[in-house]
N, CA, C and O of each residue as an XYZ file, in Angstrom:
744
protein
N      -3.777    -99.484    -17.019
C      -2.511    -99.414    -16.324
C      -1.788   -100.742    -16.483
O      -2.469   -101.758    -16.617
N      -0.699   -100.801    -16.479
C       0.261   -102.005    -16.618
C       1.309   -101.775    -15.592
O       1.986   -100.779    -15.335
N       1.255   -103.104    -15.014
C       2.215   -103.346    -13.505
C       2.743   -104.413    -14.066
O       2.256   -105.409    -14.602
N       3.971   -103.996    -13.831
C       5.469   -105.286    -14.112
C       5.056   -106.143    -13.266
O       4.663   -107.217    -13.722
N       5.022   -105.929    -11.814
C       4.874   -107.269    -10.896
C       3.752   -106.379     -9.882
O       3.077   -105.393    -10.175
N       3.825   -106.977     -8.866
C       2.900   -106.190     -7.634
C       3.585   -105.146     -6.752
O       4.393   -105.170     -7.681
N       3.826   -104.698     -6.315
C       4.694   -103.277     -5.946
C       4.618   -103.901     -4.311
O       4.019   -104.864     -3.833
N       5.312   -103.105     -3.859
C       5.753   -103.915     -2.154
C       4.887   -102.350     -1.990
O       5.128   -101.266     -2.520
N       3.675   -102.810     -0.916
C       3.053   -102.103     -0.097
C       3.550   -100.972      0.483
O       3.079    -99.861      0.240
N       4.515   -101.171      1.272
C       4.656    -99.825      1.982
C       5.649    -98.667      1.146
O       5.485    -97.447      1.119
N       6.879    -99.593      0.386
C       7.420    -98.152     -1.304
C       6.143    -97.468     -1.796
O       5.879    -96.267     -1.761
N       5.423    -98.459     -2.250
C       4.101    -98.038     -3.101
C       3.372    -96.787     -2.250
O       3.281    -95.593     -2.534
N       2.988    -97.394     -1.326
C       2.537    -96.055     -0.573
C       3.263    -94.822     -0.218
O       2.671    -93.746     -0.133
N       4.546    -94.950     -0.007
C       5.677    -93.162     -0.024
C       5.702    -93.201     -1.274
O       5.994    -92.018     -1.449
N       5.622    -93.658     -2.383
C       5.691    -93.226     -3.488
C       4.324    -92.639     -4.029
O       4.274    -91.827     -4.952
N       3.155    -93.162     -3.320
C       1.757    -92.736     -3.613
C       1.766    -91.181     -3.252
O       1.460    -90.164     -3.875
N       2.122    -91.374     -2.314
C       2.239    -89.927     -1.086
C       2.753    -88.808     -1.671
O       2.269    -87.676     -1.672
N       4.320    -89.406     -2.443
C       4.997    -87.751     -2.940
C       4.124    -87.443     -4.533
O       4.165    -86.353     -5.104
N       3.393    -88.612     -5.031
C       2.946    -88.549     -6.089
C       1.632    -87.322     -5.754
O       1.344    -86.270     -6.325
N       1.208    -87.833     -4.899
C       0.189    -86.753     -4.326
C       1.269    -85.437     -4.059
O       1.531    -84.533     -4.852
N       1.497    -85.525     -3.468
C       2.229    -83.761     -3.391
C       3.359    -83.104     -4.584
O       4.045    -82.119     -4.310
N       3.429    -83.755     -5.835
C       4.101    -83.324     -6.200
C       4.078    -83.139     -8.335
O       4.642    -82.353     -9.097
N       3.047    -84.412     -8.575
C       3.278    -84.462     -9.454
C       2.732    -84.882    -10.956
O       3.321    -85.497    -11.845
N       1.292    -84.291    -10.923
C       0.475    -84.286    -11.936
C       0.894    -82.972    -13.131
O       1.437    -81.902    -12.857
N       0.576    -83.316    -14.099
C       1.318    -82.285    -15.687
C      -0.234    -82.076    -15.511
O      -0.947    -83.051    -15.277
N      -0.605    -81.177    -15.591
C      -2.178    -80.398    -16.071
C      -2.008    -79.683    -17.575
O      -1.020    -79.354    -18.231
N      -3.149    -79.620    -17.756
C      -2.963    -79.077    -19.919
C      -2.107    -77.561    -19.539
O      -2.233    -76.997    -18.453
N      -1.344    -77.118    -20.519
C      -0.490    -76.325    -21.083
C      -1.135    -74.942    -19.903
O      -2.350    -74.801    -19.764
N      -0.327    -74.216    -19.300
C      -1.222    -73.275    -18.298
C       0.266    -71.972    -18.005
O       1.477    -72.190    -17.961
N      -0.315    -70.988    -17.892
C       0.639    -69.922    -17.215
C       1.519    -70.351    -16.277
O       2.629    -69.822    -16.320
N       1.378    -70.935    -15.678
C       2.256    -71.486    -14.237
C       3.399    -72.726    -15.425
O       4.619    -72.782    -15.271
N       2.786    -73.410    -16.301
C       3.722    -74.247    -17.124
C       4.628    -73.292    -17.884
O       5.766    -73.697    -18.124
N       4.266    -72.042    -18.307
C       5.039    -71.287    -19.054
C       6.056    -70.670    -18.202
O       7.010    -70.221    -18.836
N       6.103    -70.530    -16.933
C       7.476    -70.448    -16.444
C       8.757    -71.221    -16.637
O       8.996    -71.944    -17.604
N       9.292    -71.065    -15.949
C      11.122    -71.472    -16.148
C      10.956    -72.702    -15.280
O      10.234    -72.819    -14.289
N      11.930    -73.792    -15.955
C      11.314    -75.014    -14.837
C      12.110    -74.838    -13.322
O      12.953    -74.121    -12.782
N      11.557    -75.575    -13.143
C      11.229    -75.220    -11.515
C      11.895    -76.912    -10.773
O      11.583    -77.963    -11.332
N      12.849    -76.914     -9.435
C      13.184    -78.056     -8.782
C      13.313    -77.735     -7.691
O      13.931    -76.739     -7.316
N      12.607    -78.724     -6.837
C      12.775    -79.049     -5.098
C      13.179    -80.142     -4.726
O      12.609    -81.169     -5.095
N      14.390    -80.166     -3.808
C      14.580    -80.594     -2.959
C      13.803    -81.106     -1.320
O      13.970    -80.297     -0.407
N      13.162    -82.131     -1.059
C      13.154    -81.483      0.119
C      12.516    -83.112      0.842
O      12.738    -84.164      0.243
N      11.832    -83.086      1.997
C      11.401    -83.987      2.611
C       9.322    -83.978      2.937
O       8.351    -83.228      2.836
N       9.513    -84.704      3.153
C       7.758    -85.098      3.348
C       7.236    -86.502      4.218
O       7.616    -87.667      4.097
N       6.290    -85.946      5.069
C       5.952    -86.782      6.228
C       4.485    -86.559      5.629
O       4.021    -85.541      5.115
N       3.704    -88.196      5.911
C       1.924    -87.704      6.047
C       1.704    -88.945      7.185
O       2.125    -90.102      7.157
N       0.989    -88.340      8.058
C       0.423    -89.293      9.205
C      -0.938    -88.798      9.355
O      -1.390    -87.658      9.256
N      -1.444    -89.829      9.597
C      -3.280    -89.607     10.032
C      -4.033    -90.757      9.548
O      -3.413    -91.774      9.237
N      -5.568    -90.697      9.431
C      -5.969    -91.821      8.753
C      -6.390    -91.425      7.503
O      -6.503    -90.205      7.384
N      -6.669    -92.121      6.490
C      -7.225    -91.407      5.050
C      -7.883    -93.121      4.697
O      -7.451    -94.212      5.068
N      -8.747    -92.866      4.076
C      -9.765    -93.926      3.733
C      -9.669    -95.109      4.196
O      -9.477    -96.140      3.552
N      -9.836    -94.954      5.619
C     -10.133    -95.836      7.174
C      -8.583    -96.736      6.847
O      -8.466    -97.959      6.780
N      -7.548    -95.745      6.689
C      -6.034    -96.586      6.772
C      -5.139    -95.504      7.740
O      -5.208    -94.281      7.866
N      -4.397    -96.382      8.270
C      -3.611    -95.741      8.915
C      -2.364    -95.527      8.305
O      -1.806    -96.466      7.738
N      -1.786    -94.257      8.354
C      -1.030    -93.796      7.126
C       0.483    -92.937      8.631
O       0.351    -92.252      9.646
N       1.485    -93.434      8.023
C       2.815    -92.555      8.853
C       4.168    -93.278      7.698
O       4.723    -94.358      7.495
N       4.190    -91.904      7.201
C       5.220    -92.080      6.532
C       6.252    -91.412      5.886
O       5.663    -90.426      5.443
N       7.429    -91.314      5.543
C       8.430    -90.513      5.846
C       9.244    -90.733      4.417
O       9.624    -91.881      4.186
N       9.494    -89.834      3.573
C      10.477    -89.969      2.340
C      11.039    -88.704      2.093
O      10.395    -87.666      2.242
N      12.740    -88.758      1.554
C      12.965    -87.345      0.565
C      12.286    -87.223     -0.686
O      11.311    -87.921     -0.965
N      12.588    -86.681     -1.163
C      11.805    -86.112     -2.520
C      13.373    -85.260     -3.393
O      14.259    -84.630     -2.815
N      13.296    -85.445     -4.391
C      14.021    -84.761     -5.650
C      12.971    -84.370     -6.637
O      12.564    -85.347     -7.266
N      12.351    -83.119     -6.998
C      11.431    -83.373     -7.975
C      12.059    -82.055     -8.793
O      12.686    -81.087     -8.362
N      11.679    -82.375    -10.012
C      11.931    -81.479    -10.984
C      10.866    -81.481    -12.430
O      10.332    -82.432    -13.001
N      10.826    -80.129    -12.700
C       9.886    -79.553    -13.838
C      10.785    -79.188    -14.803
O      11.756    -78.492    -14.505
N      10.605    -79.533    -15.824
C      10.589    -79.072    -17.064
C       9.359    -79.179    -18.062
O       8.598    -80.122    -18.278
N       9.421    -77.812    -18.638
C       8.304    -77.529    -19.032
C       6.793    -78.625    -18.686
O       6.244    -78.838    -17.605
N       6.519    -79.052    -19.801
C       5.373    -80.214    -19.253
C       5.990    -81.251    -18.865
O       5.077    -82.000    -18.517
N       7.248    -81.942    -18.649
C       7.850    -83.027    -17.837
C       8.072    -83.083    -16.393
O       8.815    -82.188    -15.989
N       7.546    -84.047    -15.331
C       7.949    -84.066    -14.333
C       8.674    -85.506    -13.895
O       8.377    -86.654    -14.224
N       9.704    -85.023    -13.055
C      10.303    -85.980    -12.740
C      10.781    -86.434    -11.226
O      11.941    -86.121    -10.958
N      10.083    -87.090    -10.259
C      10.486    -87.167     -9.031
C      11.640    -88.617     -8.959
O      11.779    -89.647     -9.617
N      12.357    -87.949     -7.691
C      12.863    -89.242     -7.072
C      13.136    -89.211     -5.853
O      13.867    -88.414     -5.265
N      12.307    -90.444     -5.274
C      11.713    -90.960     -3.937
C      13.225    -91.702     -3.195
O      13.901    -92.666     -3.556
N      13.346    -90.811     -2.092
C      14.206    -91.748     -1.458
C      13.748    -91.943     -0.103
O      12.755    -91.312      0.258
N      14.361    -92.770      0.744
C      14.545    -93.453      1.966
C      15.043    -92.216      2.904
O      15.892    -91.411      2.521
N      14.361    -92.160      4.277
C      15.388    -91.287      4.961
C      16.874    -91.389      5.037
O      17.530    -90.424      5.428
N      17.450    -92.533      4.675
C      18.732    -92.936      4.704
C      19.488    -92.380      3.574
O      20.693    -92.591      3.440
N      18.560    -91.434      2.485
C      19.211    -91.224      1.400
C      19.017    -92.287      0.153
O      19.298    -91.681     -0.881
N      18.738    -93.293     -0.056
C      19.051    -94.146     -1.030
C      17.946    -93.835     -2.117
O      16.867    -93.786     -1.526
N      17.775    -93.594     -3.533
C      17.003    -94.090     -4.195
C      15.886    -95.083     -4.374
O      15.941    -96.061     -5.119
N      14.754    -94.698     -3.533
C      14.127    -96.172     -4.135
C      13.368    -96.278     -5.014
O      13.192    -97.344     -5.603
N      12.688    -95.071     -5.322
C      12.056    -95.015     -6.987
C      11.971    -93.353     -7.546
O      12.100    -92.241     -7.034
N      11.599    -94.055     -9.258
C      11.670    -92.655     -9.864
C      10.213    -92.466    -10.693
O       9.655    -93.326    -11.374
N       9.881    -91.448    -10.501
C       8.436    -90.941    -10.908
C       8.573    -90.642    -12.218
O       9.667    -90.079    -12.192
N       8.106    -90.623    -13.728
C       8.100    -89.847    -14.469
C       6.894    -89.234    -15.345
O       6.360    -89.956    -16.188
N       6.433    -87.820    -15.140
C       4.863    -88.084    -15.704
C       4.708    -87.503    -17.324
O       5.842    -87.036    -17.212
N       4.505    -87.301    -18.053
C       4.290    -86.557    -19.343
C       3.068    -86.169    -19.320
O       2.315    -86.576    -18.435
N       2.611    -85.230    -20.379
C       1.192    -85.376    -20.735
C       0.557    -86.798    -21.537
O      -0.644    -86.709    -21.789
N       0.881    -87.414    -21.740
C       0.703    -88.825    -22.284
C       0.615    -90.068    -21.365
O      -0.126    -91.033    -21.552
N       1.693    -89.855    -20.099
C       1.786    -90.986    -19.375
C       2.525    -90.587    -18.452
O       3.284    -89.627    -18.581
N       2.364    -91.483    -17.069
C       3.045    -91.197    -15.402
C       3.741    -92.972    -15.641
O       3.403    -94.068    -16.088
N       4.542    -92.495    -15.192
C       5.490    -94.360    -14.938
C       6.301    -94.359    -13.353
O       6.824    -93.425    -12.744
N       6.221    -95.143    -13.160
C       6.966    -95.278    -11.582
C       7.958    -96.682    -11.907
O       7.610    -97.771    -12.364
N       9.213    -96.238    -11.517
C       9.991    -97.336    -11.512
C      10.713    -97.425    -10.189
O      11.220    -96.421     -9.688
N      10.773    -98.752     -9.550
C      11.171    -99.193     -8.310
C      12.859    -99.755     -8.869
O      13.195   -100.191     -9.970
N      13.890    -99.469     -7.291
C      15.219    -99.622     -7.903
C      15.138   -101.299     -8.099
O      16.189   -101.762     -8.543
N      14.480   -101.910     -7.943
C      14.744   -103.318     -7.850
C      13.873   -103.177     -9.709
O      13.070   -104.081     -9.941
N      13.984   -102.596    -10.331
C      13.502   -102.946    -11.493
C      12.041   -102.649    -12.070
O      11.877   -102.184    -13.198
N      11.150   -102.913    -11.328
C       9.514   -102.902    -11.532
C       9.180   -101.956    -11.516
O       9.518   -100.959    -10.878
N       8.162   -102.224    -12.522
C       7.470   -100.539    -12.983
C       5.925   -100.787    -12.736
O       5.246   -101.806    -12.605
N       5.584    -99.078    -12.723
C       4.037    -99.891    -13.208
C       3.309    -97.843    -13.861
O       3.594    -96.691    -13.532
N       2.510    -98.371    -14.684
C       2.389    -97.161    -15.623
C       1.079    -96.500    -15.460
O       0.477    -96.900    -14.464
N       0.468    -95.605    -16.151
C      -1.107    -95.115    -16.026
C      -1.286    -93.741    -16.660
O      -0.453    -92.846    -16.517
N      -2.353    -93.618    -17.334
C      -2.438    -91.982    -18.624
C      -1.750    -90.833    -17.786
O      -1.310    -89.939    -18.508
N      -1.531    -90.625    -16.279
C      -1.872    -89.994    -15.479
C      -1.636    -90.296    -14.324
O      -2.055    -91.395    -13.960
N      -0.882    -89.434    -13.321
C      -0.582    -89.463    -12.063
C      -1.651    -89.931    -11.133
O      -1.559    -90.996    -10.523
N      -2.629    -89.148    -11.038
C      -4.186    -89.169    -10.148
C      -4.426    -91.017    -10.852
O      -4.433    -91.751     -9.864
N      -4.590    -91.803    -12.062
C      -5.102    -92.539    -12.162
C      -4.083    -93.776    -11.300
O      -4.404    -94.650    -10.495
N      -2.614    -93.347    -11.943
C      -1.767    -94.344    -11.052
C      -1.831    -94.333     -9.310
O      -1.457    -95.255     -8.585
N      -2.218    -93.462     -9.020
C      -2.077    -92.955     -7.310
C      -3.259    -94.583     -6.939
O      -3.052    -95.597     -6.272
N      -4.646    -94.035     -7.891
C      -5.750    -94.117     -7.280
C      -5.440    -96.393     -7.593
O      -5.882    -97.287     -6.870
N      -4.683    -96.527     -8.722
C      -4.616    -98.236     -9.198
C      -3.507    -98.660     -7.997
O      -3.658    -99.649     -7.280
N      -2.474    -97.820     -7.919
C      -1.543    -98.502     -6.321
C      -1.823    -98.754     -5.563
O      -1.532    -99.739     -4.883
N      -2.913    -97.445     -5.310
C      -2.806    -97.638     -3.705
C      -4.747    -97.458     -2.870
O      -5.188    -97.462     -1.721
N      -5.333    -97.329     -4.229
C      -6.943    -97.109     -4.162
C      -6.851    -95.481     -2.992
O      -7.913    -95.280     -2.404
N      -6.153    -94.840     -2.805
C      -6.163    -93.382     -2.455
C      -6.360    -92.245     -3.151
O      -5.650    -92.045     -4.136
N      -7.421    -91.229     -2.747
C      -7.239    -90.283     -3.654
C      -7.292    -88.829     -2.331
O      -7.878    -88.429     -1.325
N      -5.994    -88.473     -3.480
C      -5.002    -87.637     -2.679
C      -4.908    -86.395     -4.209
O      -4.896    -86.828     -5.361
N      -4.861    -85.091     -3.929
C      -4.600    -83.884     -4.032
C      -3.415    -83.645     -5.181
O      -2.617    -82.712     -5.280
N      -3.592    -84.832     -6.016
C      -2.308    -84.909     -6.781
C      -2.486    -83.632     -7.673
O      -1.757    -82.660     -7.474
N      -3.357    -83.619     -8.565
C      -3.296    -82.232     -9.662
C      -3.028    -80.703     -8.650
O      -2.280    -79.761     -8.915
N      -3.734    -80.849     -7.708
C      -3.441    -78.868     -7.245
C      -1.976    -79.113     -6.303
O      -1.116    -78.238     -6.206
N      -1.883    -80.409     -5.672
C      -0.117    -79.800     -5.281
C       0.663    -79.735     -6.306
O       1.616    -78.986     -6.090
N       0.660    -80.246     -7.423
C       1.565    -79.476     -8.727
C       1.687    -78.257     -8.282
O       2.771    -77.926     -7.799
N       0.713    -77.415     -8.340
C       0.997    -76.039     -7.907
C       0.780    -75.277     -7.070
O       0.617    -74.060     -7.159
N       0.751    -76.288     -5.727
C       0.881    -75.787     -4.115
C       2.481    -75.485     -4.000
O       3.062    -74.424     -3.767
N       2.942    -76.685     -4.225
C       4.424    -76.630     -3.865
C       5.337    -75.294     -4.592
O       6.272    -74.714     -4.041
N       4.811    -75.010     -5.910
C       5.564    -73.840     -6.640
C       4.421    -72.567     -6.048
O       4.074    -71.903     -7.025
N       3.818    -72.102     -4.871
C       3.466    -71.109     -4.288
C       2.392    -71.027     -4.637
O       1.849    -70.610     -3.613
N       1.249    -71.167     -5.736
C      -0.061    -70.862     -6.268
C      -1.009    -71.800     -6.463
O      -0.863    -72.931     -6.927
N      -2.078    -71.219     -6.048
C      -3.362    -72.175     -6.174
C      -3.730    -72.914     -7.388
O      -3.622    -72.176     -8.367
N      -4.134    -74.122     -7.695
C      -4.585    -74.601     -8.911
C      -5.525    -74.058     -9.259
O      -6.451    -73.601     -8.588
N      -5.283    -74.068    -10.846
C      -6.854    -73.587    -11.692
C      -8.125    -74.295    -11.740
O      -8.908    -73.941    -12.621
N      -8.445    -75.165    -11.008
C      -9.435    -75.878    -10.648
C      -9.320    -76.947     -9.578
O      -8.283    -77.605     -9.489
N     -10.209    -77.119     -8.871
C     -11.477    -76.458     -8.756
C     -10.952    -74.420     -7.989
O      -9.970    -73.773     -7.626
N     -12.166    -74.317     -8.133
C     -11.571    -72.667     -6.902
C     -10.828    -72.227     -5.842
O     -10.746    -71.120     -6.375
N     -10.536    -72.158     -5.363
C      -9.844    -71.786     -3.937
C     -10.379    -70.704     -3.582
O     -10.995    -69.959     -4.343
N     -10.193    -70.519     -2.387
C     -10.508    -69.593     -0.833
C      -9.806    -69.314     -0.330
O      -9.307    -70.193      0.372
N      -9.408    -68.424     -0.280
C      -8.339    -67.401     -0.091
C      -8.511    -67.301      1.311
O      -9.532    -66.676      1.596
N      -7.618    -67.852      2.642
C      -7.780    -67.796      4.049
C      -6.659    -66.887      4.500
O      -5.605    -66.778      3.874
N      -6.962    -66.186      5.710
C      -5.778    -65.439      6.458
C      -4.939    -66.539      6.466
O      -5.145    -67.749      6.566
N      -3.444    -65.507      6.273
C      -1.994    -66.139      6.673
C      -1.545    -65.734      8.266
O      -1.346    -64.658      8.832
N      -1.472    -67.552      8.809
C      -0.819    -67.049     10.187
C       0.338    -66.382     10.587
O       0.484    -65.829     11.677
N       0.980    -66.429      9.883
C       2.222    -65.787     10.182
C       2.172    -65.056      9.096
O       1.426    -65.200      8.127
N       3.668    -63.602      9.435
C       3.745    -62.890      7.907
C       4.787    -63.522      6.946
O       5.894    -63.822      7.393
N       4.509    -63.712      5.777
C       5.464    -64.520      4.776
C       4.530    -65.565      4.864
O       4.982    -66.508      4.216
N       3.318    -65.879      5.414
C       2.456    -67.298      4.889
C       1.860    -66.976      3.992
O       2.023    -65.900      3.416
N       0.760    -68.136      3.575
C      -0.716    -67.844      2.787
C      -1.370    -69.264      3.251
O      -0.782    -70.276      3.634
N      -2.455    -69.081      3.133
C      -3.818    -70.523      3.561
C      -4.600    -69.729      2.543
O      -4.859    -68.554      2.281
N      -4.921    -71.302      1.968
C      -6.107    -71.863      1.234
C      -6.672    -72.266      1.103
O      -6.066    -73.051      0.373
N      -8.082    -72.805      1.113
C      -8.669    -73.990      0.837
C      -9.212    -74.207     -0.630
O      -9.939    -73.563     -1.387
N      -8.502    -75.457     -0.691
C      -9.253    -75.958     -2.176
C      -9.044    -77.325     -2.405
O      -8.042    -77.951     -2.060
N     -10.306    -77.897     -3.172
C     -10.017    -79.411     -3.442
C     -10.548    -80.149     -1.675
O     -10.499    -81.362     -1.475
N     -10.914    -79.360     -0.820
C     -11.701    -79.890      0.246
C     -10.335    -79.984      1.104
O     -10.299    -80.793      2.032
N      -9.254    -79.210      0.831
C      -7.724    -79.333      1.692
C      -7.349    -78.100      2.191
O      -7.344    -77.108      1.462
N      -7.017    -78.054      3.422
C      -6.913    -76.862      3.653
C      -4.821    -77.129      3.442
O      -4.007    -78.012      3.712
N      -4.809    -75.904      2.887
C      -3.262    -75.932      2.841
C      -2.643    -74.567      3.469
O      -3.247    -73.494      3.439
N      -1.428    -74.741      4.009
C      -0.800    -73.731      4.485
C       0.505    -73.577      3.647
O       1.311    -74.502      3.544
N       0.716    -72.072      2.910
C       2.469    -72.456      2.426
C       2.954    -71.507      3.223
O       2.267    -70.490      3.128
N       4.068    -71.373      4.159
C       4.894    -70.798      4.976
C       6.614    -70.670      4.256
O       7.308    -71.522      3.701
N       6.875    -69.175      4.580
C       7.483    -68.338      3.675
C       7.875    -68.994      2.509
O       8.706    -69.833      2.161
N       6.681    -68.087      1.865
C       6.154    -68.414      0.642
C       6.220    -67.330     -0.603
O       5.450    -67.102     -1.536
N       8.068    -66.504     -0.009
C       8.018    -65.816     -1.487
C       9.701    -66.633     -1.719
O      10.380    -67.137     -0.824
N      10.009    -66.553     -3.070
C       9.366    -66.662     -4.219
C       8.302    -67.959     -3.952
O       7.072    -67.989     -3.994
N       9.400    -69.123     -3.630
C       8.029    -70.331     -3.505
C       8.263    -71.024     -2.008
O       9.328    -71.027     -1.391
N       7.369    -71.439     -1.705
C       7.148    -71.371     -0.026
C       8.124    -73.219      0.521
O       8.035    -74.316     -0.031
N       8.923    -72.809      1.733
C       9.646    -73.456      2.115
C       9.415    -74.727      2.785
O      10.162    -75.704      2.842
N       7.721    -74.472      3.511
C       7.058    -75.163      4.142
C       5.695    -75.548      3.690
O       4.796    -74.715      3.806
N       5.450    -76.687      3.200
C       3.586    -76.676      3.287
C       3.054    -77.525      4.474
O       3.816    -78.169      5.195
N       1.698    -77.492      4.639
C       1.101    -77.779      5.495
C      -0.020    -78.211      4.298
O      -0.424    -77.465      3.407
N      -0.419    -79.653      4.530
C      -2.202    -79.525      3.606
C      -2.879    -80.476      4.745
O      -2.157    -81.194      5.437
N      -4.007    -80.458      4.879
C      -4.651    -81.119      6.312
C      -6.184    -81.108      5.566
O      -6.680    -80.123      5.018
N      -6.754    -82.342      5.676
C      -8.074    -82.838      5.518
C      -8.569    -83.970      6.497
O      -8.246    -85.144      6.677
N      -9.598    -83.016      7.114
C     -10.211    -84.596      8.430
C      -8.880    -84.972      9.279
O      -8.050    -84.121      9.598
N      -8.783    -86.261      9.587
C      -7.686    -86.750     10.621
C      -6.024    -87.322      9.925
O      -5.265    -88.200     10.335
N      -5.898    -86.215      8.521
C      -4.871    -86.661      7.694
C      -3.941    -85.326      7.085
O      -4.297    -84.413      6.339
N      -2.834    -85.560      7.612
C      -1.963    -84.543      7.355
C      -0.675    -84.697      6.270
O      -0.300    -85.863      6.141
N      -0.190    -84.032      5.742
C       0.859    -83.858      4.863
C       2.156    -83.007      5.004
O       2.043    -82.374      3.954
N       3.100    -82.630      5.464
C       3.794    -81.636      5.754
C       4.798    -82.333      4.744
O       5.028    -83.520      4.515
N       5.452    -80.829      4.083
C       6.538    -80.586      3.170
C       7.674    -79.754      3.286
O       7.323    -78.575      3.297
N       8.934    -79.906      3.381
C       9.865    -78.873      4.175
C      10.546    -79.127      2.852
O      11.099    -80.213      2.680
N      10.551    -78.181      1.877
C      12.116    -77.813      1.079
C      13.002    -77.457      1.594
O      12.827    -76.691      2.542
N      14.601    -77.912      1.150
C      15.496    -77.624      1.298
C      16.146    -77.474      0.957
O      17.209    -77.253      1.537
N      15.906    -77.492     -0.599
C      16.817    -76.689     -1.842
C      15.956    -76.702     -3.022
O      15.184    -77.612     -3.326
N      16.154    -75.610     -3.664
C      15.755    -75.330     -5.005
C      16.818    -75.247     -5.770
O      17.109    -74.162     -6.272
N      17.602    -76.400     -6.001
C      18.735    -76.348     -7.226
C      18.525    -75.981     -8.632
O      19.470    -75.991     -9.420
C-alpha cells in the first residue's frame, strides 16, 4: 500500500466505514452482469469493534459500473471529503485536501487505515438486495413484510423494503452496528 501522507484519523475512519458497506469489486459474477447500479444515501455505525469506540456519521454517493466502483464520502453538512475508487487491480482513496493512499483491494486498504476488519466484500452486495457468494448465508425470517435477514460473514443483516433493492440496511455484530438509509437511486 502507498500513503501520500498519514490520513487524519477520524476522515479515515468514515471513509473506512462506507468502504465497509459499500465497496469491494469481487471476480466477474451474475450480480456484476447487471446494469450498473447507484445509491444515494446516508450511514451511521456506533458500537465498539476491536475494543474501539466507533460513532460515526457520513453521506455516501456510490456508484457501479460494471467492475468499477466509485464512492463519495461526504460530511453531514454535504461537502465532499473524499473519493473512493476501486477496480479489479486497485482501491485508491483520495482526501479533498489532496492525499491519497492506495491498496490491491478495498478489504486490504480498510484493514492498512484503520487495522478494522469490516464486511467490505458481502456489503457490495447487501446494499444491491442479495447475499454474497461467499462465504454462505442463512436465510432468517423477515420482520416486517417487504424485509429479508441474513446471516453471513458472522453479520447479521437486515434489508428493509427490499424490492427492487432495499431502502434500509441494518448489519449488527456483537456491540457494533451499521445502519444504511438510501435515498436515491439516480
Amino acid at each position: 500500500m502507498t500513503v501520500t501522507t498519514r490520513l487524519k484519523p477520524r476522515l479515515t475512519a468514515l471513509a473506512a466505514l462506507l468502504l465497509a458497506g459499500c465497496t469491494t469489486v469481487p471476480a466477474p459474477s451474475p450480480l456484476a452482469a447487471r446494469v450498473d447500479f447507484a445509491a444515494d444515501g446516508r450511514l451511521a455505525a456506533r458500537g465498539e469493534l476491536a475494543g474501539r469506540s466507533v460513532n460515526e456519521n457520513v453521506h455516501f454517493r456510490w456508484r457501479r459500473s460494471g467492475e468499477q466502483v466509485t464512492v463519495e464520502l461526504g460530511s453531514p453538512l454535504g461537502d465532499t471529503q473524499a473519493r473512493l475508487q476501486v477496480t479489479p487491480a486497485e482501491a485508491t482513496l483520495r482526501l479533498a485536501d489532496g492525499r491519497s493512499a492506495s491498496a490491491p483491494d478495498a478489504d486490504a486498504l480498510l484493514a492498512e487505515l484503520t487495522g478494522l476488519t469490516l464486511p467490505v466484500a458481502q456489503l457490495r452486495w447487501w446494499i444491491e438486495g442479495a447475499s454474497a457468494p461467499q462465504p454462505a448465508a442463512t436465510e432468517l425470517p423477515g420482520e416486517t413484510p417487504g424485509s429479508r435477514r441474513l446471516e453471513q460473514a458472522g453479520w447479521q443483516v437486515s434489508l428493509y423494503d427490499a424490492a427492487p433493492y432495499p431502502r434500509r440496511l441494518v448489519l449488527k455484530r456483537d456491540d457494533f452496528e451499521v445502519r444504511i438509509a438510501v435515498t436515491a437511486w439516480p
